[in-house]
C-alpha positions in Angstrom: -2.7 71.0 -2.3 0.0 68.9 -0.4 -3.4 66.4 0.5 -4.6 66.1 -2.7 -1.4 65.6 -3.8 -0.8 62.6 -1.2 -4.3 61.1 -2.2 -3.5 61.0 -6.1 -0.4 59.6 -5.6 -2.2 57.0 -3.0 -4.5 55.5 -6.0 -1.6 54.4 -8.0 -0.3 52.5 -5.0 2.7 54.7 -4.3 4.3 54.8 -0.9 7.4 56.8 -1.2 8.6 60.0 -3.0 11.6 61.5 -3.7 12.6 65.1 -3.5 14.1 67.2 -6.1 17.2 67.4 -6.5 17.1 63.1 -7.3 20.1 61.4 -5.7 20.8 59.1 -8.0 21.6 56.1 -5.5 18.4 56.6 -3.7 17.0 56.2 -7.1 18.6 52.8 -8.1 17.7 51.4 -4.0 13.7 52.5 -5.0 14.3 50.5 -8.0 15.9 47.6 -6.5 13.1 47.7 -3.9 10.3 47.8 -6.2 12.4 45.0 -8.7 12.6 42.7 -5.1 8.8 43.5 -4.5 7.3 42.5 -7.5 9.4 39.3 -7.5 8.2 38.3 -4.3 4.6 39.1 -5.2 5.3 36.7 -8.1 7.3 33.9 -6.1 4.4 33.9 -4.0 2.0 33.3 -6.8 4.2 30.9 -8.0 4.1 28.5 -5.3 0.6 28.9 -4.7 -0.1 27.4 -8.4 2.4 24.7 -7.6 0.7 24.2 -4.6 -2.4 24.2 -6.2 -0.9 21.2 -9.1 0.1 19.2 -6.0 -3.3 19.7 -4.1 -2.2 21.2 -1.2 -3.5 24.8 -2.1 -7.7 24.1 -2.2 -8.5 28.1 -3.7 -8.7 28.0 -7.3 -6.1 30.3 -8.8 -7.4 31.9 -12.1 -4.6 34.2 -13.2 -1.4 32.0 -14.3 2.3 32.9 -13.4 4.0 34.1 -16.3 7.2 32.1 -16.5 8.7 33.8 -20.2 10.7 35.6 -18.1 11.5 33.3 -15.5 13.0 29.4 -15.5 11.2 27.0 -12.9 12.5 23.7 -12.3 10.8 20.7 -10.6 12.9 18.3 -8.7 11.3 15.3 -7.2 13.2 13.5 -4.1 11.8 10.5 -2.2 13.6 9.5 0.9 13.0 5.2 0.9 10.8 3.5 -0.6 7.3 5.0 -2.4 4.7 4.7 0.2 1.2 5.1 0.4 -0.1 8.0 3.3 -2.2 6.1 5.3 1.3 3.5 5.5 3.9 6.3 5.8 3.6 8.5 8.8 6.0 6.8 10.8 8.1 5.3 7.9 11.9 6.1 8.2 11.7 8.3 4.6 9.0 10.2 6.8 11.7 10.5 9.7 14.0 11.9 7.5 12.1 14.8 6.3 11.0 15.8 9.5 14.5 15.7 10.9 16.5 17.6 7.4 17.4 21.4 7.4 16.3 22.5 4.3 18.1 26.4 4.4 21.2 23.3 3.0 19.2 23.4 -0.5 18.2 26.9 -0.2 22.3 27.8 0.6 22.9 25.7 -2.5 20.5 27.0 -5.0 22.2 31.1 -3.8 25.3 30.2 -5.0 23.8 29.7 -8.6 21.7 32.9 -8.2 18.2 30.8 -7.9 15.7 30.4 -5.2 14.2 27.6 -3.8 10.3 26.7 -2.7 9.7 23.4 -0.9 6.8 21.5 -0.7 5.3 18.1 0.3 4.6 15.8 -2.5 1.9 13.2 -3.4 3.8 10.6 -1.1 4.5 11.0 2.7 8.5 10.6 2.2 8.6 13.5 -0.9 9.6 16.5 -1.0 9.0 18.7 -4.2 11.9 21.5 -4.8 10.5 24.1 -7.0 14.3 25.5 -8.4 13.5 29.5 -9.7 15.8 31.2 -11.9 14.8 35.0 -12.3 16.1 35.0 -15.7 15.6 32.6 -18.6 17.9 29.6 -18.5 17.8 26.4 -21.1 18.7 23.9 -18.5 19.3 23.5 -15.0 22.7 23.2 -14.2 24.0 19.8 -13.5 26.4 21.2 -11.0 23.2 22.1 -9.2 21.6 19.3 -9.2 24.5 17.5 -8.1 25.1 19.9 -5.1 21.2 19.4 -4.1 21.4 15.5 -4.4 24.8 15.5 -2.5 22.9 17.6 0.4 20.2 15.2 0.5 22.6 11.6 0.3 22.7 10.2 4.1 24.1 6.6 5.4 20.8 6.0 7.2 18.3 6.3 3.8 18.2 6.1 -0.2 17.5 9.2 -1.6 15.6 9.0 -5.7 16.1 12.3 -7.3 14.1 13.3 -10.3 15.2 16.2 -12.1 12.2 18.3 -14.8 12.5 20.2 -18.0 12.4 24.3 -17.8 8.7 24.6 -17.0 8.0 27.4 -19.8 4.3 27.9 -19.0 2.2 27.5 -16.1 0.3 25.3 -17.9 2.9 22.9 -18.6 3.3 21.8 -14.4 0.3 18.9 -14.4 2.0 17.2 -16.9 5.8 17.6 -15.9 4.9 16.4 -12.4 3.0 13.2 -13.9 5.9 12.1 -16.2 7.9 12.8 -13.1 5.8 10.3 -10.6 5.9 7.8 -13.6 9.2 8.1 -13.8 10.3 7.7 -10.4 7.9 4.9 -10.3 9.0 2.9 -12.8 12.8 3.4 -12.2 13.5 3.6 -8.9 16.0 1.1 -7.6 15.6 -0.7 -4.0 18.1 0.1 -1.7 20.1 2.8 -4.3 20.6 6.3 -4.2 20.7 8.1 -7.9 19.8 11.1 -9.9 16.7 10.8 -12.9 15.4 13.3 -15.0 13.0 13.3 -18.0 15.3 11.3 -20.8 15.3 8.3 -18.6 13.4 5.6 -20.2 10.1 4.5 -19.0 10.5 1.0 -17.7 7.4 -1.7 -18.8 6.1 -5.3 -18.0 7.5 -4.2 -14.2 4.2 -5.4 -12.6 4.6 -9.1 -14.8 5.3 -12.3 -12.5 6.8 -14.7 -15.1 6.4 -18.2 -14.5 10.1 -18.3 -14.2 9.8 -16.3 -11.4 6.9 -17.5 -9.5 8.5 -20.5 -9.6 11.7 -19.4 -7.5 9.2 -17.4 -5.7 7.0 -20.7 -4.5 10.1 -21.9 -3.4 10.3 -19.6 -0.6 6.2 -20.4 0.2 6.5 -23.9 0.1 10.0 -24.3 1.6 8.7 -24.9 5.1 10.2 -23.3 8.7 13.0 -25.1 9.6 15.5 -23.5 6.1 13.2 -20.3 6.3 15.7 -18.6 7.2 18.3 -19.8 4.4 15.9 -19.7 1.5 14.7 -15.7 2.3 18.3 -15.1 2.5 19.2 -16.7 -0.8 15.6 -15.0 -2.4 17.1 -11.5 -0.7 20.1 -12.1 -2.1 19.0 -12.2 -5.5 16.7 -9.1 -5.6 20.2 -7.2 -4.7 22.7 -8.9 -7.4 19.0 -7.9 -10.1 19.2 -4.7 -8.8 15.3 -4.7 -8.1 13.4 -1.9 -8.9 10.8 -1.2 -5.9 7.4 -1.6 -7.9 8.6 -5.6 -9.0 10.1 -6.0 -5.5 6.9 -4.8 -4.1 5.0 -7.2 -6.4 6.9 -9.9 -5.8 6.4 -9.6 -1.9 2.8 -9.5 -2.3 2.9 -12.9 -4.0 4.8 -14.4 -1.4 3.1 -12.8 1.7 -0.6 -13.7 -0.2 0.4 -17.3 -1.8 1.9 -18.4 1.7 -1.2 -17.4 4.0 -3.2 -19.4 1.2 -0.8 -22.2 1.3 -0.9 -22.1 5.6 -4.9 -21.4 5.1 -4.7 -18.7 7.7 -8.1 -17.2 7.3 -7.7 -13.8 9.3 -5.5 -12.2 7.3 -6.6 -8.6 8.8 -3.6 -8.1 11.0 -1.2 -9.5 8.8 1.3 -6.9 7.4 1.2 -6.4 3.8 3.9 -6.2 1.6 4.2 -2.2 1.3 4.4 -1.9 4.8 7.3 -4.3 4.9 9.0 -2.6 2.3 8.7 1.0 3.6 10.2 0.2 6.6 13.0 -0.7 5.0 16.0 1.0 4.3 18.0 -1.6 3.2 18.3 -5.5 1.8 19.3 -6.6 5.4 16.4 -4.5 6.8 14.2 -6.5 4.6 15.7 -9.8 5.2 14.9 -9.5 8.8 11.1 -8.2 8.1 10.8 -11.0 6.0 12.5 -13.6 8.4 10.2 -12.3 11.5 6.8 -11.5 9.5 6.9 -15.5 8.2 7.9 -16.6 11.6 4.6 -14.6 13.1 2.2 -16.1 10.2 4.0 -19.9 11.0 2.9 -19.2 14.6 0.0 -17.8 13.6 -0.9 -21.4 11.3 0.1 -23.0 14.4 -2.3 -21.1 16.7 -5.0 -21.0 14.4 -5.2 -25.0 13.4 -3.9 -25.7 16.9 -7.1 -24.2 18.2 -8.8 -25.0 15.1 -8.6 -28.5 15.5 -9.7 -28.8 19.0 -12.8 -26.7 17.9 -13.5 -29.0 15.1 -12.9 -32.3 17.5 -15.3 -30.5 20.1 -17.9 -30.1 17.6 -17.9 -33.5 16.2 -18.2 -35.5 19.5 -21.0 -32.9 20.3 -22.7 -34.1 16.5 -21.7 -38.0 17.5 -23.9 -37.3 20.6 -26.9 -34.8 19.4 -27.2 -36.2 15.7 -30.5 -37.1 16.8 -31.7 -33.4 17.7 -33.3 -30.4 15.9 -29.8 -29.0 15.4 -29.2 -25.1 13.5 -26.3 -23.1 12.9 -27.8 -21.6 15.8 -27.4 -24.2 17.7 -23.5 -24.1 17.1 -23.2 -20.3 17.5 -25.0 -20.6 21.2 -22.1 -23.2 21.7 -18.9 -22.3 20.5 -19.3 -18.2 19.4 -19.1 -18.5 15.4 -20.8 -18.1 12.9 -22.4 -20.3 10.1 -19.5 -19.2 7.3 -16.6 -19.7 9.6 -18.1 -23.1 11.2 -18.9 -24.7 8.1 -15.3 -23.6 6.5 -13.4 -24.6 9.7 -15.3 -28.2 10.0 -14.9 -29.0 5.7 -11.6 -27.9 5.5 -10.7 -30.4 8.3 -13.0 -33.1 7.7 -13.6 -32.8 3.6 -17.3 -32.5 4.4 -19.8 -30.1 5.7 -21.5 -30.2 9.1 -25.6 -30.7 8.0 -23.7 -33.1 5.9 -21.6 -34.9 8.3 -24.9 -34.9 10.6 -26.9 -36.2 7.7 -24.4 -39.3 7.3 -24.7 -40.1 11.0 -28.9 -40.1 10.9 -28.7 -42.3 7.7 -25.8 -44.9 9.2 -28.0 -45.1 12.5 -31.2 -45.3 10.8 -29.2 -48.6 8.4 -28.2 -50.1 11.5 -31.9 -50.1 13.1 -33.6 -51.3 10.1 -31.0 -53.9 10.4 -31.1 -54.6 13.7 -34.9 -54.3 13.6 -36.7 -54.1 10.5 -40.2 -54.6 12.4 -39.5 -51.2 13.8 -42.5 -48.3 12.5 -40.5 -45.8 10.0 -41.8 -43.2 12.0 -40.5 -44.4 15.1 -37.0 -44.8 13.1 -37.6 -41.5 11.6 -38.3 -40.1 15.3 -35.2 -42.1 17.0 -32.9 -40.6 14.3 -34.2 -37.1 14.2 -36.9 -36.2 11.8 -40.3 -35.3 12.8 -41.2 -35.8 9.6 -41.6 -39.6 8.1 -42.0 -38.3 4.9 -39.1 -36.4 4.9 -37.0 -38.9 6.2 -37.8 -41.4 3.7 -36.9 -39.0 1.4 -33.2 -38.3 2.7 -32.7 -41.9 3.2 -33.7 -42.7 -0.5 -31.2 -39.8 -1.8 -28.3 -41.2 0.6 -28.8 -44.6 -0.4 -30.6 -44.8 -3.6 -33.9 -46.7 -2.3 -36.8 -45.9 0.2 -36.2 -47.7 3.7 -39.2 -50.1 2.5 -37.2 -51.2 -0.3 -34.1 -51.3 2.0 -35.6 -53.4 4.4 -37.4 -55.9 1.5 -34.1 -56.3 -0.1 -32.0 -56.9 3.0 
């Protein structure tokens, strides 16, 4: 009887009994156990949806937490600036997550009787505070939020804080962590700490360079090295009286960093930083006035070493034309000699001598052939054609009537 008893009771999922007479404290602890147990289970299931919305829990949950009861808040906090993964890893917002106690937020949230899950956000430097209430609330309280955000503020970072709605239904979490992104993205502040939540206004026409602007941007590109220095400092300046928010400020570094290597021609641009890099390893304007002052200085040096080089390529390979015009030259030819390719040859020789190699060669076959019909014009075309470079006669008169305008016959008959 006592067995059977035990396995009936087993099916319902009951671990403990009580025996008669009921103590009535015992009774409220069983309560208070069960009441913590099925709040766990459901905390638990709770962050593994929110896990799953963020894309960092891969098994498809079907059944949906039911929130009625509950309040869930979603506060977004980005240490720095907003940073692509594959930049971020070593990023000082990344530094700062990795070195923060969190049981501060968790200590914070107690004292306003809610709980607090953590999680990793879309970006490397964010941290997603899931902020439970076990009982409905309407709002989160500001005193809250303003404890959290004090807890997170250091002297070494700037700390974005974006604050949700009550999440009423699972369903709801997509879309309250999109308008929270956009949000943050739009309104974030370079270099400032603050506190923004779903009534701040969307920001638009952030991306937009006006030609006001590229003007005093161009400035900066075509100011030359020796007031570098002094013109990023005066550019720097401005972004912090404007208060720049760090999607225009990005933008506007990307313009510079991509109109100067155009303006310096530097053709390998692969292990030049780009402008998110520069800005997410900065914490502040005078972090980013040095980036800036020492990234322009490496691409000046790196204009110096490339056309420095360049040039003495380009001289090399038009003595060696001066000499060999006369020979059954290829690209292949040049790529046995000096290591490049046709592309990068024939952009390196035009852009310093306004004209393309099997051009430049051409020219010096038709100016010698001029000067030997001159010199001699008794002399075969053939042997003219052979003394200049073509096996071909035919060919050669051809060339020679494009370059000039008239077959070498009718040069030599009207000279």
């Amino acid at each position: 009887m006592i067995f059977e008893y035990a396995r009936t009771a087993m099916t319902f999922g009951i671990r403990d009994y009580m025996l008669k007479p009921i103590d009535n404290q015992k009774l409220i602890d069983n309560f208070s156990e069960i009441k913590l147990e099925l709040e766990t289970k459901e905390v638990v299931n709770i962050s593994n949806y929110i896990q799953m919305h963020l894309g960092l829990f891969h098994n498809e949950i079907t059944k949906e937490p039911d929130l009625s009861c509950r309040s869930l808040f979603l506060l977004f906090a980005h240490a720095g600036s907003l940073t692509k993964r594959i930049y971020g890893e070593l990023s000082p917002g990344c530094q700062y997550w990795s070195d923060y106690d969190f049981t501060r937020i968790t200590d914070c949230a107690k004292e306003f009787d809610a709980e607090v899950l953590t999680f990793p956000g879309k970006y490397p430097n964010e941290r997603v505070f899931a902020v439970l209430f076990h009982s409905p609330v309407s709002n989160i309280d500001p005193l809250l939020v303003e404890k959290i955000f004090s807890n997170l503020i250091s002297d070494k970072i700037f700390i974005n804080l974006t604050v949700s709605q009550r999440i009423e239904k699972a369903e709801d979490l997509h879309e309250q962590s999109r308008q929270l992104n956009e949000i943050m993205l739009t309104n974030s502040v370079f270099g400032s700490s603050k506190i923004l939540d779903t009534s701040t206004p969307l920001i638009t026409d952030i991306t937009f360079i006006s030609e006001k602007e590229r003007n005093r941007l161009e400035l900066l590109v075509f100011s030359g090295f020796d007031q570098l220095c002094s013109d990023i400092e005066k550019l720097v300046k401005y972004w912090q009286e404007n208060e720049y928010l760090q999607i225009k400020l990005l933008n506007e570094l990307d313009y510079i960093l991509v109109s100067t290597c155009k303006y310096l021609k530097i053709s390998n641009t692969e292990n030049i930083v780009t402008a998110e890099e520069l800005l997410i390893n900065s914490v502040s304007y005078n972090d980013l006035f040095d980036g800036l002052c020492i990234e322009f200085e490496k691409l000046y040096n790196k204009f110096h070493d490339e056309h420095t080089g360049a040039k003495k390529l380009v001289d090399t390979m038009e003595q060696y034309l001066i000499e060999n015009y006369n020979k059954n030259l290829t690209y292949e030819t040049f790529y046995n000699l000096f290591g490049y390719n046709q592309k990068y040859i024939t952009s390196l020789f035009k852009s310093a001598k306004s004209i393309s190699p099997s051009k430049y060669i051409t020219r010096l076959r038709m100016e010698q052939a001029k000067f030997l019909l001159n010199k001699n014009p008794e002399t075969l075309l053939k042997d003219v054609a052979k003394l200049v470079g073509y096996d071909d006669p035919l060919h050669f008169s051809k060339v020679f009537k494009d370059y000039y305008g008239q077959s070498p016959s009718k040069y030599i008959d009207t000279h």
